[in-house]
PADREN-249911 format. One record per residue: residue number from 1; residue in one letter; x, y, z of N, C-alpha, C, CB in turn. Coordinates in steps of 0.05 Angstrom, whole numbers, always signed. Glycine has a CB too. Example, Ala and Ser with C-alpha at 12.3 -4.5 7.8 and 13.67 -1.06 7.14 Angstrom:
num; residuo; n.u; n.v; n.w; ca.u; ca.v; ca.w; c.u; c.v; c.w; cb.u; cb.v; cb.w
1; a; +264; -114; +156; +246; -90; +156; +264; -66; +156; +226; -89; +181 $
2; s; +257; -45; +142; +273; -21; +143; +258; +1; +157; +282; -12; +114 $
This chain:
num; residuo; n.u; n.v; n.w; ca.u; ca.v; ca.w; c.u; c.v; c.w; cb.u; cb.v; cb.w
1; x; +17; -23; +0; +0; +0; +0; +18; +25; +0; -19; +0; +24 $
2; x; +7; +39; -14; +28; +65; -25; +18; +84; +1; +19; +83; -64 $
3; x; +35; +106; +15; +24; +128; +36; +40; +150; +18; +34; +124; +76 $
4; x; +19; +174; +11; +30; +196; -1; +17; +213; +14; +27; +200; -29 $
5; x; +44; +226; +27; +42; +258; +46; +47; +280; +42; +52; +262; +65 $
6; x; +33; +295; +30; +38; +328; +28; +26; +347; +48; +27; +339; +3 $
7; x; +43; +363; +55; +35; +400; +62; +36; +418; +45; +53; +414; +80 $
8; x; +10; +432; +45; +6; +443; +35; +6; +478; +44; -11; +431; +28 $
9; x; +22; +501; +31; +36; +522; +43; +48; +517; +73; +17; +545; +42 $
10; x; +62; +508; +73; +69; +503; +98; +97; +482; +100; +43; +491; +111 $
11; x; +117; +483; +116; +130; +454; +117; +125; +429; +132; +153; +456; +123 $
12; x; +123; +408; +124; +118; +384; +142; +138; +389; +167; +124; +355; +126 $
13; x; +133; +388; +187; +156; +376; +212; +154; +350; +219; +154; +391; +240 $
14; x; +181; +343; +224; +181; +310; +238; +155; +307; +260; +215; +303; +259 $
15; x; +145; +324; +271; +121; +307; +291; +95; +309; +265; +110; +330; +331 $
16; x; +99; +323; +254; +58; +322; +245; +65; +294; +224; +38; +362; +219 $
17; x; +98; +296; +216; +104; +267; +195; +101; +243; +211; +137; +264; +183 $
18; x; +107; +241; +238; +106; +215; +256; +68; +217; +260; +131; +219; +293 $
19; x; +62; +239; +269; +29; +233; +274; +15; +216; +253; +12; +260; +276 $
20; x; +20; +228; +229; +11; +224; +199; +12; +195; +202; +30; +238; +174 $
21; x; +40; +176; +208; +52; +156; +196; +38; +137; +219; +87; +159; +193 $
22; x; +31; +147; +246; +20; +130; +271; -8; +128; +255; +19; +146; +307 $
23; x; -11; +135; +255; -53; +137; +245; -52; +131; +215; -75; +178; +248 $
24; x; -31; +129; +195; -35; +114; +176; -30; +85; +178; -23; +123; +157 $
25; x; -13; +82; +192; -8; +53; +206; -29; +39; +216; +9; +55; +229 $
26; x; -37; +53; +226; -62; +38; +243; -83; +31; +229; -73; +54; +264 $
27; x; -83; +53; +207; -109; +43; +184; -96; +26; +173; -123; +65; +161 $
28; x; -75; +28; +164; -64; +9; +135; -66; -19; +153; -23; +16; +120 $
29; x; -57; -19; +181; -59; -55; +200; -96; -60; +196; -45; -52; +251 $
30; x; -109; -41; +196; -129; -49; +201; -148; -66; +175; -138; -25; +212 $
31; x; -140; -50; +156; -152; -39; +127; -131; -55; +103; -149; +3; +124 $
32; x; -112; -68; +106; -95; -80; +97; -101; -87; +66; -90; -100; +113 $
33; x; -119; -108; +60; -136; -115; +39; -154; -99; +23; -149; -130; +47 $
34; x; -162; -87; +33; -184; -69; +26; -172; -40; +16; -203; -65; +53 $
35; x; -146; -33; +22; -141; -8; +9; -118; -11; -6; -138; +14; +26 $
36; x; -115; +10; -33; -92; -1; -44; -75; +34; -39; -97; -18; -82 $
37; x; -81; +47; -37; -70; +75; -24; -78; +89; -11; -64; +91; -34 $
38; x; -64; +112; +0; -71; +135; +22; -64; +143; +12; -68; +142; +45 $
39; x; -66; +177; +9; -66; +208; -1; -76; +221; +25; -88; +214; -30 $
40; x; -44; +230; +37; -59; +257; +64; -42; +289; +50; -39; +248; +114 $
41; x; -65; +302; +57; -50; +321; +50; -67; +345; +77; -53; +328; +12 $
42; x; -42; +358; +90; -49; +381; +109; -37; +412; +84; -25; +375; +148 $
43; x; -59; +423; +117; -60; +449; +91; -69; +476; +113; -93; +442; +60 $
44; x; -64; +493; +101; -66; +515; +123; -92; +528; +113; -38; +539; +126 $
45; x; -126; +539; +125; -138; +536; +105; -135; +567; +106; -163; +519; +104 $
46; x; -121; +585; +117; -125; +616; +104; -96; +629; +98; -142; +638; +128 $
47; x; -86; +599; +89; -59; +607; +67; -33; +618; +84; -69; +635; +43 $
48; x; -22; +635; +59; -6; +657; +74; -15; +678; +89; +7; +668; +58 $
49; x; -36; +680; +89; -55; +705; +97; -48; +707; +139; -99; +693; +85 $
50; x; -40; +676; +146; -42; +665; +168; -72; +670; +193; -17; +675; +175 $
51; x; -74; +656; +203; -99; +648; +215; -97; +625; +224; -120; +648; +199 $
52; x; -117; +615; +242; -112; +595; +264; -125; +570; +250; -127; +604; +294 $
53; x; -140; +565; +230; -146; +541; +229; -132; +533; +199; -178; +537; +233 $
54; x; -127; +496; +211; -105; +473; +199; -124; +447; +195; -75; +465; +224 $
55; x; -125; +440; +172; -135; +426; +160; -128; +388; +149; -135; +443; +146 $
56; x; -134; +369; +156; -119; +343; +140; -147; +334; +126; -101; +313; +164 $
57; x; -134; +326; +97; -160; +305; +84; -145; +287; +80; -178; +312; +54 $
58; x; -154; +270; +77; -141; +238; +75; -156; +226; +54; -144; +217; +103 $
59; x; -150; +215; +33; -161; +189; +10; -158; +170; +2; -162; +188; -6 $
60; x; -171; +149; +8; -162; +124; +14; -179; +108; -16; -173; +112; +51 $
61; x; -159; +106; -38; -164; +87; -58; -164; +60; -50; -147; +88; -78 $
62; x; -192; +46; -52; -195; +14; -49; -193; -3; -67; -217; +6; -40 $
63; x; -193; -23; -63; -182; -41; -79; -208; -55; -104; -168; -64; -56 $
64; x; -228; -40; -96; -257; -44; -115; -260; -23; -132; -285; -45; -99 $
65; x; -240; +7; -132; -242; +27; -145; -256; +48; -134; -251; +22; -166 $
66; x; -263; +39; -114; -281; +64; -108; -261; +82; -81; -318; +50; -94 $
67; x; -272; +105; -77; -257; +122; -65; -264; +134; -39; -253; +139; -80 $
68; x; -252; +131; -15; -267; +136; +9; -246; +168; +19; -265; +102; +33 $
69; x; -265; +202; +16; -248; +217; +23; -260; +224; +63; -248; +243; -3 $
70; x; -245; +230; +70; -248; +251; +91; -231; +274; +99; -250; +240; +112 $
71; x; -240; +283; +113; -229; +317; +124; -231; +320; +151; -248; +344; +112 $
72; x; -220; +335; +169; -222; +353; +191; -212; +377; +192; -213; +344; +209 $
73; x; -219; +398; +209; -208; +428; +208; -206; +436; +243; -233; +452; +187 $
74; x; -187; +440; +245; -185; +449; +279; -150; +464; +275; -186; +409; +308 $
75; x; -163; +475; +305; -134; +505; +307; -100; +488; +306; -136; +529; +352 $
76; x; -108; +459; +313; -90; +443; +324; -86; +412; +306; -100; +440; +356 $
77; x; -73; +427; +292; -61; +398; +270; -68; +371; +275; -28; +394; +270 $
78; x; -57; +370; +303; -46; +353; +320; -77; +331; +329; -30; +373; +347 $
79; x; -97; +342; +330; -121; +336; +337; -137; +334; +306; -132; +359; +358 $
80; x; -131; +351; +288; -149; +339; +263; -144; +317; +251; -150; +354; +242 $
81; x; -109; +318; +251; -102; +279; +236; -116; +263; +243; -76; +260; +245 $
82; x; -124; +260; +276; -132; +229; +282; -163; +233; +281; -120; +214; +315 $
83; x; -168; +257; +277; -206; +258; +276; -205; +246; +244; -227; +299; +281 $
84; x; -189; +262; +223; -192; +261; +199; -190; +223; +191; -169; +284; +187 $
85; x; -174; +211; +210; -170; +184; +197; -190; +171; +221; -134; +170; +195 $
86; x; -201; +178; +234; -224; +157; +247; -254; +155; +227; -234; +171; +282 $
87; x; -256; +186; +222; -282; +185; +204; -264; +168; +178; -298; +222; +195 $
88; x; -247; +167; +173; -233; +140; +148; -236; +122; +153; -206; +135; +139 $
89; x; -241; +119; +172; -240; +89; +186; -270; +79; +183; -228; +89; +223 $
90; x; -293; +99; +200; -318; +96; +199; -333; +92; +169; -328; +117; +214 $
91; x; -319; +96; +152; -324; +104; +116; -324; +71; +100; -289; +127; +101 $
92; x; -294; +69; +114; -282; +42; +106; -292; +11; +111; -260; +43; +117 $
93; x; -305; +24; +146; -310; +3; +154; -342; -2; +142; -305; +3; +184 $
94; x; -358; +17; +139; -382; +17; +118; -386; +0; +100; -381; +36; +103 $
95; x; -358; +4; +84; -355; -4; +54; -349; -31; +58; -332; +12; +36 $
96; x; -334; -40; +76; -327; -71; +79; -353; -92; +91; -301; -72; +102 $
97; x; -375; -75; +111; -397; -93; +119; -412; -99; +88; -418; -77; +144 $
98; x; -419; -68; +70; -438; -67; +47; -420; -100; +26; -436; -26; +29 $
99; x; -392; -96; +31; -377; -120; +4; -391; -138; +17; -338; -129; -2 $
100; x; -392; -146; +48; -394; -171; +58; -423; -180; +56; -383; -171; +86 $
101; x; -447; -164; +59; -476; -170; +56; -486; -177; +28; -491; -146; +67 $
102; x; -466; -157; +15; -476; -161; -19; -491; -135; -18; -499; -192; -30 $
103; x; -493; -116; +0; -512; -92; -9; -487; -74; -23; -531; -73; +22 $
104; x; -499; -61; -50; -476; -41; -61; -491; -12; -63; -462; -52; -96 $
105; x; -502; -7; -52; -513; +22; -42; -535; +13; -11; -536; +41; -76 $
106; x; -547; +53; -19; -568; +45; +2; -595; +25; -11; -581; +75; +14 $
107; x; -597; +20; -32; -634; +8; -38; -625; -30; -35; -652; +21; -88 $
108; x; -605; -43; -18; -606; -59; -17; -588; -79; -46; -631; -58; -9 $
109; x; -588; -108; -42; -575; -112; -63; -580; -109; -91; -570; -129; -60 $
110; x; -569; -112; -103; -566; -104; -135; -553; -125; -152; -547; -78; -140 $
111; x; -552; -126; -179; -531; -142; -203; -547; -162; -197; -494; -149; -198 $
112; x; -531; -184; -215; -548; -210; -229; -552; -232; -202; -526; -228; -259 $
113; x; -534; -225; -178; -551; -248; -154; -583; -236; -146; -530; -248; -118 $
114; x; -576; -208; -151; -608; -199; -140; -629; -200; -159; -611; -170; -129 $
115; x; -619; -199; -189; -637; -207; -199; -652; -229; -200; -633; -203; -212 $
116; x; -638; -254; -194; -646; -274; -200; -668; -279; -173; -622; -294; -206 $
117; x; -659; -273; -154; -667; -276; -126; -695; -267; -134; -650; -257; -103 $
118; x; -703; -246; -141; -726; -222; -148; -749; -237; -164; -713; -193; -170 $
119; x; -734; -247; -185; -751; -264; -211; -753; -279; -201; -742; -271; -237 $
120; x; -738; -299; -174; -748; -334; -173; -783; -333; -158; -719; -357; -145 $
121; x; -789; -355; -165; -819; -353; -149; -828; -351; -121; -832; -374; -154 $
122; x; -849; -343; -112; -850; -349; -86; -857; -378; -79; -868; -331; -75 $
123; x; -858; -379; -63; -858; -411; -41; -885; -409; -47; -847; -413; -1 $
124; x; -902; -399; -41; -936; -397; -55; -942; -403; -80; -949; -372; -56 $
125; x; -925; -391; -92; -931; -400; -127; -927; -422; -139; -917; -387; -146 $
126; x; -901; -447; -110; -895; -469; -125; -919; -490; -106; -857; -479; -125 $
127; x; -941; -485; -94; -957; -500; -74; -983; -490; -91; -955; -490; -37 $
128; x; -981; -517; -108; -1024; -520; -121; -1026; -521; -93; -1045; -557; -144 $
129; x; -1062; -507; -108; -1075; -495; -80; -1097; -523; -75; -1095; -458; -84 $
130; x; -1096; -538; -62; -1112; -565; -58; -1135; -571; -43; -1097; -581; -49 $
């Protein structure tokens, strides 16, 4: 699994790189199978202009194509990483119950198992009525 870390206007320092790398760790041990990259990128959100709030989104490409993003914004870097990768986590872990049930949105299952399921008869329809 690939981890790609950028700052954005700003320089990375060795702690927000170790925070980054603890809480990608922890997803990547968790999430192993299921993701084939991370994309974090922090960011200052009123630039050079300076101002108190600091930003991380995180994007976690899965291994089905589809794409799980999140974000946090707080005065304190330090506190948005691990909010920003828990709601990744809550996203992920979503997406892994929906692979496991067979549901691929919200209206329940879909594709050619559900069709068939849909079209087969009911248990009534195969009982003459006697």
């Amino acid at each position: 699994m690939d981890i790609d870390v950028q700052a954005r206007d700003f320089t990375l320092t060795e702690g927000l790189g170790a925070a980054i790398a603890a809480c990608a760790t922890q997803y990547r041990a968790t999430f192993r199978r299921l993701v084939r990259r991370i994309a974090v990128r922090v960011y200052d959100l009123n630039g050079p202009r300076g101002g108190l709030d600091k930003g991380c989104l995180v994007v976690a490409d899965l291994a089905d194509g589809r794409v799980i993003v999140s974000s946090d914004v707080d005065r304190d870097l330090y506190r948005a990483i691990p909010r920003a990768f828990a709601k990744l986590r809550r996203g992920t872990e979503t997406r892994r119950r929906r692979l496991r049930s067979g549901r691929r949105g919200p209206y329940g299952p879909t594709g050619p198992a559900a069709a068939v399921a849909l079209a087969a008869p009911r248990r009534s329809e195969l009982i003459p009525a006697g």
